[in-house]
N, C-alpha and C positions, 0 to 999 in steps of 0.2 A: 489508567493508561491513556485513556482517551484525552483527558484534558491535556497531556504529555504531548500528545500527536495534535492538536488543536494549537498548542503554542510554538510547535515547531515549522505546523504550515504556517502559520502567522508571519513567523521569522523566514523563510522560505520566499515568503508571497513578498517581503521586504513593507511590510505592515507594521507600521513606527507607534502607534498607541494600541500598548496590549488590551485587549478584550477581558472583560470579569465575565470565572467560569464557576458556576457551582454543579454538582450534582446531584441526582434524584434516585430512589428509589435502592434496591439490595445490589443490584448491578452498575450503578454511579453511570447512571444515562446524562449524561452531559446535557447542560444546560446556559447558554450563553446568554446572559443580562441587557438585552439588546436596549438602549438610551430612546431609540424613534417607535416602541412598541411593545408588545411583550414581548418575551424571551422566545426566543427560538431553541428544540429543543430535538438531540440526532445529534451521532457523528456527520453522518452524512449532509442532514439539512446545516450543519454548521460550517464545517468546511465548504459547501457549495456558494455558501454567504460570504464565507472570507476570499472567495475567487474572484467573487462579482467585488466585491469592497474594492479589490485588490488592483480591479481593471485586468485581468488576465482573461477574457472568455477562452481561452486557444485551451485552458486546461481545463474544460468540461468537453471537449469536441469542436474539433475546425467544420465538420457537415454535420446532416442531423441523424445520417448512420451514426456515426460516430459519436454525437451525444447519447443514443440509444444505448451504445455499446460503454461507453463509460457509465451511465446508469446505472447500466445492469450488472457490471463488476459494482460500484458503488453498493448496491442494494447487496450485490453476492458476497462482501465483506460483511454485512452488519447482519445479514441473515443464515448463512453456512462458517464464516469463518470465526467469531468471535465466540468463545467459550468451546473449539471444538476438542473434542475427544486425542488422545494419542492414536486409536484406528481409525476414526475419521479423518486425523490430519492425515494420513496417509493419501485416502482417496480423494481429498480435495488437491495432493502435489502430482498424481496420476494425471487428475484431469487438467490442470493448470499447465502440467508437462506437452501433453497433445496441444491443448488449445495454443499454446508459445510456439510450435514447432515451427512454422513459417511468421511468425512476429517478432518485430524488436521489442513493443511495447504492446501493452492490453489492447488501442485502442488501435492497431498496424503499426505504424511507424514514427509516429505522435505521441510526446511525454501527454500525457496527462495526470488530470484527477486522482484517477484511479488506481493508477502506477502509485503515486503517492500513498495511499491508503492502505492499497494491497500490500507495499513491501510492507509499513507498517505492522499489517496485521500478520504477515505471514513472516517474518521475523523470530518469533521464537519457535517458530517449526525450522525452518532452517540453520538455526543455532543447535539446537538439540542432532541434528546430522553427523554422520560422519563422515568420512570424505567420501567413501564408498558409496552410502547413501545419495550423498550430492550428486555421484556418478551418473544414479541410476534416473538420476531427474534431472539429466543435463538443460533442456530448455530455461527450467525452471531457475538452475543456479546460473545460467547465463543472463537471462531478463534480471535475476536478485542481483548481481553482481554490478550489474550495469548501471541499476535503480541508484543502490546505494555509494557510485561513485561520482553519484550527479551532486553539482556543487550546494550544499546547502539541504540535501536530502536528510544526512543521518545527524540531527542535532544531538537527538536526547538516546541513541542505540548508538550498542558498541559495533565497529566492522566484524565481517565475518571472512574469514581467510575460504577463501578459493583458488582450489590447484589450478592452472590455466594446460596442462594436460592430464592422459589419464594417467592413472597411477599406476593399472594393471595394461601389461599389453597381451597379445596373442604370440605376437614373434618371445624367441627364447635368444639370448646374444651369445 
């Protein structure tokens, strides 16, 4: 999946010579064949490479809070989200639901990095949802929803249908 999401920021970053990608090890640790060195090797450290390539800094952080802060979602996808559990994923859309409550994006109100990486990974948790479920992590499917109708985000992932009200209400008609 990783080199999936590596060729999509590519195409995203509007990055005209694709990059050769191999991978390493039982988990297909991505590995990009860097021409001026050795290979650099991380989702993370590679995507971080393809932003600078790219001329984009604005999508690692406009201040250095904010680089901080996409960091540390960066590092929070390759270390909590990747391989996690069906009852993990739960507790990681809890938390992500709070943390989004007053946010458009991960990093305040700035696309980023991370934003990119996060839907990625959190992608097949929110596919598996039901609306109901969506419900209960509203934050959550509002920032997903957002993510994935930014131009050029969802190359290689299908859309995911989001009700834009609730389903259940309290009033009876």
């Amino acid at each position: 999946m990783a080199l999936r999401e590596l060729s999509s920021l590519e195409k995203y970053l509007g990055l005209k010579k694709p990059n050769k990608y191999s991978t390493r090890g039982d988990k297909k640790f991505p590995v990009l064949q860097n021409n001026n060195g050795p290979p650099l090797m991380g989702l993370v450290t590679i995507a971080r490479h393809l932003v600078k390539e790219a001329k984009c800094p604005e999508l690692l952080g406009q201040t250095a809070k904010d680089r901080a802060v996409v960091h540390q979602w960066l590092e929070y996808r390759v270390s909590k989200l990747d391989g996690v559990s069906k009852d993990g994923s739960r507790s990681i859309l809890k938390d992500l639901n709070l943390y989004l409550q007053d946010k458009v994006c991960l990093a305040g109100n700035h696309f980023t990095l991370a934003d990119v990486l996060m839907y990625n990974g959190i992608h097949p948790l929110i596919v598996d949802l039901t609306f109901q479920e969506k419900e209960q992590y509203m934050n959550v499917t509002r920032w997903f929803d957002h993510i994935q109708h930014r131009a050029g985000i969802r190359h290689h992932l299908p859309p995911v249908v989001v009700l834009k009200n609730n389903i259940y209400t309290h009033k009876h008609h």
